[in-house]
Structures are given as C-alpha cells and as structure tokens.
C-alpha positions as CSV (number, residue, x, y, z in Angstrom):
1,X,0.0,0.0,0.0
2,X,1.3,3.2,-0.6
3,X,2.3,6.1,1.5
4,X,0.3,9.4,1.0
5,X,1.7,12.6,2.5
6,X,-1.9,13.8,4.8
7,X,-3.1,17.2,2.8
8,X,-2.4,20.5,4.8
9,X,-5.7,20.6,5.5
10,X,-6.2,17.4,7.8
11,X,-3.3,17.7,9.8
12,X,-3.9,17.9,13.9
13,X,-3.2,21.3,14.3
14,X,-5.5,22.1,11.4
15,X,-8.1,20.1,13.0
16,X,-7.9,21.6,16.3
17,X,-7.7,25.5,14.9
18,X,-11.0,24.4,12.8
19,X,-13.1,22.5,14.8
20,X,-11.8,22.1,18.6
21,X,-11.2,25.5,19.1
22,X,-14.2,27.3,17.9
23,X,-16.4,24.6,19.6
24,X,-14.9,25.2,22.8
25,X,-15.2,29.0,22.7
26,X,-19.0,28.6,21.6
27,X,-19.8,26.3,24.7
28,X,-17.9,28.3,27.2
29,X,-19.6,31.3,25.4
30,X,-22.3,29.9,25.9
31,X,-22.0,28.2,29.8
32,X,-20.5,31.8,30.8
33,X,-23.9,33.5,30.0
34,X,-25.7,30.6,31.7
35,X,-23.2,31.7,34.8
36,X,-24.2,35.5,34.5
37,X,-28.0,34.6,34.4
38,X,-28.5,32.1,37.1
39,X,-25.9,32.8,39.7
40,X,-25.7,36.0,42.1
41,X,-22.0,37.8,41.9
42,X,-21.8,36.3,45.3
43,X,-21.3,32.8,44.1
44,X,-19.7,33.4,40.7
45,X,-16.9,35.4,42.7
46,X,-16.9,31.9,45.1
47,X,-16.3,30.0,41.9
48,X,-13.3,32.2,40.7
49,X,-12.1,32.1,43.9
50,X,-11.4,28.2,43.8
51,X,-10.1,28.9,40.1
52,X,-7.3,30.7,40.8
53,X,-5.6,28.1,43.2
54,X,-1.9,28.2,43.6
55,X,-1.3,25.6,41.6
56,X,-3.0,27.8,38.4
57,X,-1.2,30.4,39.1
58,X,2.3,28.9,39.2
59,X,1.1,26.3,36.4
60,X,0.6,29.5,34.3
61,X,3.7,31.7,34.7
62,X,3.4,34.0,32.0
63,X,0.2,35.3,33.7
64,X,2.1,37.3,36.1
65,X,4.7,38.3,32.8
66,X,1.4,39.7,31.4
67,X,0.4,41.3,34.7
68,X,3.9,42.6,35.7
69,X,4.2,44.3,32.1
70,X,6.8,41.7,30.5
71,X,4.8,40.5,28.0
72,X,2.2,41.0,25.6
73,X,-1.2,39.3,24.7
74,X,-0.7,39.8,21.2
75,X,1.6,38.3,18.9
76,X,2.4,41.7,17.6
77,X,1.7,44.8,20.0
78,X,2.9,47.9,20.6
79,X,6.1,47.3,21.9
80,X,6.9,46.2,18.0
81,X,9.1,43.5,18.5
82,X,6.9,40.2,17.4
83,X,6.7,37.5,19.8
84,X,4.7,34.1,20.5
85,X,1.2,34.9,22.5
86,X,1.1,33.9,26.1
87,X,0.7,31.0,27.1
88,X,-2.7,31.6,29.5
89,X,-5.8,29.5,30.5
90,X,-8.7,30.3,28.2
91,X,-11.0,31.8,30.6
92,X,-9.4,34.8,30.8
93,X,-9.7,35.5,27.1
94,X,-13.1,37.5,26.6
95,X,-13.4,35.6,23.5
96,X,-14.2,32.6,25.1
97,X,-16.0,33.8,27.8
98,X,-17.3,37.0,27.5
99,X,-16.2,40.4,28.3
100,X,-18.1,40.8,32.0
101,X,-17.0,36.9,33.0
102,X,-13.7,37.6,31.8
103,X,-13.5,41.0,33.7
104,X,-15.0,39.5,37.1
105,X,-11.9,36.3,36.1
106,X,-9.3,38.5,35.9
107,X,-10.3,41.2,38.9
108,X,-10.2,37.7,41.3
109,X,-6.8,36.5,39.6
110,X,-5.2,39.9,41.3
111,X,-6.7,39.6,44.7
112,X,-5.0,35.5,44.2
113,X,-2.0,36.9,43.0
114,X,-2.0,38.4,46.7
115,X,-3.7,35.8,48.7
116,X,-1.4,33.1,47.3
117,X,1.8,34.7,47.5
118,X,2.5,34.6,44.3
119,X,2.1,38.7,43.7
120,X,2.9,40.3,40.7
121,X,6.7,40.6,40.0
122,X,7.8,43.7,38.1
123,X,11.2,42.7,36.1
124,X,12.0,45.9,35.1
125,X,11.0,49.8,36.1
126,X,10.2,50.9,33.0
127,X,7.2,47.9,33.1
128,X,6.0,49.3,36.5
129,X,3.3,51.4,34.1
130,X,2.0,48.4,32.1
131,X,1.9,47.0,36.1
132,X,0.0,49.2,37.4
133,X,-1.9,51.3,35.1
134,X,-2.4,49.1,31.9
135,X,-5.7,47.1,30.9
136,X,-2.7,44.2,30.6
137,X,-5.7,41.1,30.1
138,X,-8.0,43.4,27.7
139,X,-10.9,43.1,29.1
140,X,-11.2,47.1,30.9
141,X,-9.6,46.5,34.0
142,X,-7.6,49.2,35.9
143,X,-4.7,47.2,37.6
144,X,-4.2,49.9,40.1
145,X,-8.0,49.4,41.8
146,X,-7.1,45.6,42.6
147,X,-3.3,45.2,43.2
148,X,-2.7,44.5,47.1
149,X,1.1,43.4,46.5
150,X,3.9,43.7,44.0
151,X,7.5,42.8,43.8
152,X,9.8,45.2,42.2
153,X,13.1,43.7,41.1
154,X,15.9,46.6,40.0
155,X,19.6,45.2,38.7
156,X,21.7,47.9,40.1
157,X,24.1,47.5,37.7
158,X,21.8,48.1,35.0
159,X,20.5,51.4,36.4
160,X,23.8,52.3,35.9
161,X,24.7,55.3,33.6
162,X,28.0,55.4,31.5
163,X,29.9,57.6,32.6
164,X,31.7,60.5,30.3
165,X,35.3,60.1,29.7
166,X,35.6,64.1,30.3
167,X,34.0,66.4,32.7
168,X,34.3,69.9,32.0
169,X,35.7,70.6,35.2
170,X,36.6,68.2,38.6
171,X,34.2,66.9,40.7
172,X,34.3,66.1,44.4
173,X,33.8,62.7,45.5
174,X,30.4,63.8,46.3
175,X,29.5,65.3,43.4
176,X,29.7,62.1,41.4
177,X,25.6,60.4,40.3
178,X,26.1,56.8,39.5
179,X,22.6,56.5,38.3
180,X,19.8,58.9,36.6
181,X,17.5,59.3,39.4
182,X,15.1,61.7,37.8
183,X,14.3,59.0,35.5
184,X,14.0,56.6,37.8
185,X,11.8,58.4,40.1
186,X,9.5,58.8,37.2
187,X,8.9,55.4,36.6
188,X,8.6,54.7,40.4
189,X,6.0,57.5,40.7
190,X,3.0,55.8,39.0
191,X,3.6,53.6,42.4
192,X,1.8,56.2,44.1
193,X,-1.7,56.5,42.0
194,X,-2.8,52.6,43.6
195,X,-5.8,52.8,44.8
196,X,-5.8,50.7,48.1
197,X,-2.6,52.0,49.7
198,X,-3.7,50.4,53.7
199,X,-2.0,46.8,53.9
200,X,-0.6,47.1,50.2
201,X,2.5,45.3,50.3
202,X,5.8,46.4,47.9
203,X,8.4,44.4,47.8
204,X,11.4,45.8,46.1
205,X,14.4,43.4,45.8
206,X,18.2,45.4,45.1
207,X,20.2,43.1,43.1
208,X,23.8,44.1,42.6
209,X,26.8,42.1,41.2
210,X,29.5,44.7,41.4
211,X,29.3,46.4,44.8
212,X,29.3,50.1,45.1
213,X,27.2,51.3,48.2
214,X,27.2,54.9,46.4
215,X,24.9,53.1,43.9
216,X,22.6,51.5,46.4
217,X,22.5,54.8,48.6
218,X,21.4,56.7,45.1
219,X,18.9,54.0,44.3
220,X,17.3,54.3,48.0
221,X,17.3,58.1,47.8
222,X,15.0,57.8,44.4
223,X,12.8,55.3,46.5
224,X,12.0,57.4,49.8
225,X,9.2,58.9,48.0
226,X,7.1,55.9,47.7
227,X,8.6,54.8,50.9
228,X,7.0,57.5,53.3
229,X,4.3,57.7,51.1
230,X,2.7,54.4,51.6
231,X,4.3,54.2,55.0
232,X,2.1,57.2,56.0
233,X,-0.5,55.3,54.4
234,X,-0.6,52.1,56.3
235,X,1.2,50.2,53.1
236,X,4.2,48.1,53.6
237,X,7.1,48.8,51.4
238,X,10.1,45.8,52.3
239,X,13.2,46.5,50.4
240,X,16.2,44.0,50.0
241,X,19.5,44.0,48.8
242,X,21.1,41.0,47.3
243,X,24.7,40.0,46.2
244,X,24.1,38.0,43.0
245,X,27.8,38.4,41.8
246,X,30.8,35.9,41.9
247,X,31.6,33.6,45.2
248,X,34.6,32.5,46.6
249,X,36.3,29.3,45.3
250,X,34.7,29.7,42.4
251,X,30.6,28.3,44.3
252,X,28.1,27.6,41.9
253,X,25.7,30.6,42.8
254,X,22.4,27.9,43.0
255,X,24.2,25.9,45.7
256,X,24.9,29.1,48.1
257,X,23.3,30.3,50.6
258,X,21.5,34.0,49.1
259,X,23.4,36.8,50.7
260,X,20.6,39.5,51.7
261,X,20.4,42.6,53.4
262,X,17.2,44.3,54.6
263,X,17.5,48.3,53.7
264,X,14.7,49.4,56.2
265,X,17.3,51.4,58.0
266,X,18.5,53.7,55.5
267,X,15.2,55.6,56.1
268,X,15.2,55.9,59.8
269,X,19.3,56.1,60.4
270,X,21.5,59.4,59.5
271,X,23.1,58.8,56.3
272,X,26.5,58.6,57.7
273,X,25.6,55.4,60.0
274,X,23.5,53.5,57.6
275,X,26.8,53.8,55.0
276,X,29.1,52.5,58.2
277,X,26.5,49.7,58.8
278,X,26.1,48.4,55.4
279,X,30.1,48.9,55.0
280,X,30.9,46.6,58.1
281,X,28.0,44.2,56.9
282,X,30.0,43.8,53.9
283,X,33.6,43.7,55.6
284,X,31.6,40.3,57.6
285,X,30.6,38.5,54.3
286,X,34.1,39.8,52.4
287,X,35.6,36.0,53.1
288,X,32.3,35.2,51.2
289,X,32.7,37.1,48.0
290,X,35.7,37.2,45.3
C-alpha cells in the first residue's frame, strides 16, 4: 500500500484550529452567559475564587509576565518586537467567555496573585506602568484598583549610567551620580496613584553584582518617596538587597546560601551610620565574595 503525505488541511493542528477551538469557545460562550444569568455575583466570585488556586497560578507563569508588564497578549503589539502569545488559561480571554465573566476572572486573579503569594513581580521599572496602570488582560480593568502586592526587582548595575570620559571641570567625591534618578523616580511614581494603599505590600528586591554602596544609597534616595508615602499610608514597602555576583572558590551561585540585606534602615538612620552599617556588613561576608 502506498504512503500518502496527509493534505495540509487534515493535519492535527488544522483540525484543532477548525473544529476544537471554535467549539470550545461557543460552549464556554455559551456556559459563561448561563453563569451570568443564574448565579448571584456572590457565588460566581466563590467559583473564581477556587479557580485561581496556587497551583493555576504557578502552572501558568506568563500570567504574572502579562500582569507585571513583561509580555504582551498579542503576537504583535505595541512594543513592536513580534513574539509568541502567552501561554494563559482560556478563561481569561473575553473571547471565550465573555467580556463581563472575563473581567469578574481576571479582577479575582489579582486579589489571588496576593492571597497566594504569588504577587505580581515587576522585572524591570520601565514595566511598572503596564503593572499598574495598563488594561494588561483586555478586558477594561484598571490594575491599580485591585493590586494588594507587587515585587519590584531593580539590577543595580543596569541602572547604571556610562559615565563621560571628560568632565568639563573636577568633581568632588560627592558630586559624582552613578545612576539617573530623575528617570528613575519617574517610573517609580505611578507607584503612588494605587488605589488601596492600607495593607498594600511592595516588595522591592536590590540586586547588585559589582558592589558600590554609592549606587545603592542613590537607588534608596529615588525610593524614599514611595517609601514614606505608603508608610504614611498604612502600606508596607520591604526592600532588599542581594549580592548576585561571583563567590569565593569559584561556588556555583544555585548551591549558596543568598546573601541579603534588609534596607529598612537607611530611612530611619542618619546617612553617615547607615553607610558605616552596610560597609561593616560587607567587611563580615568579604571571606564570602571574590
């Protein structure tokens, strides 16, 4: 018997783009508006609140990319560079489900984000917009009325600006800016315009491979805004620093121990102690470090 390649047009992926797929969005199209008319917001918010178990959450990691502004739901969007769609469960897609189910979905996904403890993580500070201000899931949702946590993380060495080769005249030790605060205090201030500020949680985590405490300090001065601000507020704002350079003896960085420091005290010591602190932390761990 002979071999016959299969056409294009019966081959599985074919199949489940023309048949599978638009007979599941018509049934949960159609179950979703069954859910709107017989059920009381009550119990359809009891229902999403089983959905969004932790196990969803971390099964589906690029829901917090899409959340925390890293990705995109669209193949092509605006950031113009063309990449593959998310990979997220279908009932947050208000073409499967509806626009209102999909809404009252995605509104209980960021109160699980926070009861979970999975929050949404913020890669970079330029993203903290999308975060917090950006209809991310499409389906007219204002991130900043539902967040109750977020984790900021901020490479240090990337906030780093090149410095010019020639100054037009010599600067004091203290004259010297290791990072562009302005712009970084712009991209931090969109922090401020969340809507439930009492018991919000912020977690902002200080990576640095090359140590330079001037470059922490600078970083920490461009945060104090948001930190007194949501202090005042009742909010919680935790901020760590964390070595993520090269050990000593050449350690594989999974297999040690992660070398933290909590940078609560910068805000509440004179600046000259919290630099001789943080210096004679680092003096301890020194043996540590290459």
């Amino acid at each position: 018997m002979a071999l016959h390649a299969i056409p294009p047009s019966l081959t599985l992926h074919s199949v489940y783009e023309r048949s599978i797929v638009p007979y599941c969005r018509s049934w949960n199209l159609q179950f979703a508006e069954e859910l709107q008319a017989r059920l009381p917001v009550e119990l359809r918010n009891l229902i999403y609140h089983y959905l969004w178990d932790k196990d969803t959450i971390v099964a589906y990691p690029d829901l917090s990319r899409v959340a925390g502004g890293s990705r995109c739901m669209e193949k092509q969007c605006a950031c113009g560079i063309p990449h593959e769609a998310p990979n997220l469960p279908h009932f947050v897609k208000a073409d499967f489900v509806g626009l209102l189910t999909a809404r009252e979905i995605v509104r209980a996904l960021y109160d699980a984000f926070h009861l979970t403890d999975e929050p949404v993580t913020v890669r970079l500070p330029e993203h903290l917009m999308s975060a917090v201000s950006k209809d991310a899931f499409q389906v007219g949702l204002d991130p900043s009325e539902h967040l109750r946590s977020l984790v900021l993380r901020l490479k240090l060495d990337r906030l780093r600006k090149s410095r010019p080769l020639e100054t037009p005249e010599p600067l004091l030790p203290n004259d010297k800016t290791y990072i562009d605060k302005t712009e970084l205090k712009v991209w931090l201030k969109v922090l401020l315009y969340i809507k439930h500020k009492s018991n919000f949680v912020l977690e902002i985590v200080l990576f640095q491979r090359n140590i330079r405490i001037r470059v922490v300090e600078e970083v920490l001065m461009a945060l104090t805004n948001v930190w007194e601000f949501l202090h005042n507020r009742d909010g919680r704002v935790l901020i760590n620093w964390t070595y993520r350079g090269h050990w000593h003896n050449g350690l594989d960085r999974a297999y040690a121990e992660p070398l933290h420091r909590e940078m609560d005290d910068f805000f509440v010591l004179q600046r000259s102690f919290w630099r001789a602190e943080f210096f004679r932390f680092l003096v301890d761990v020194s043996q540590l470090l290459t």
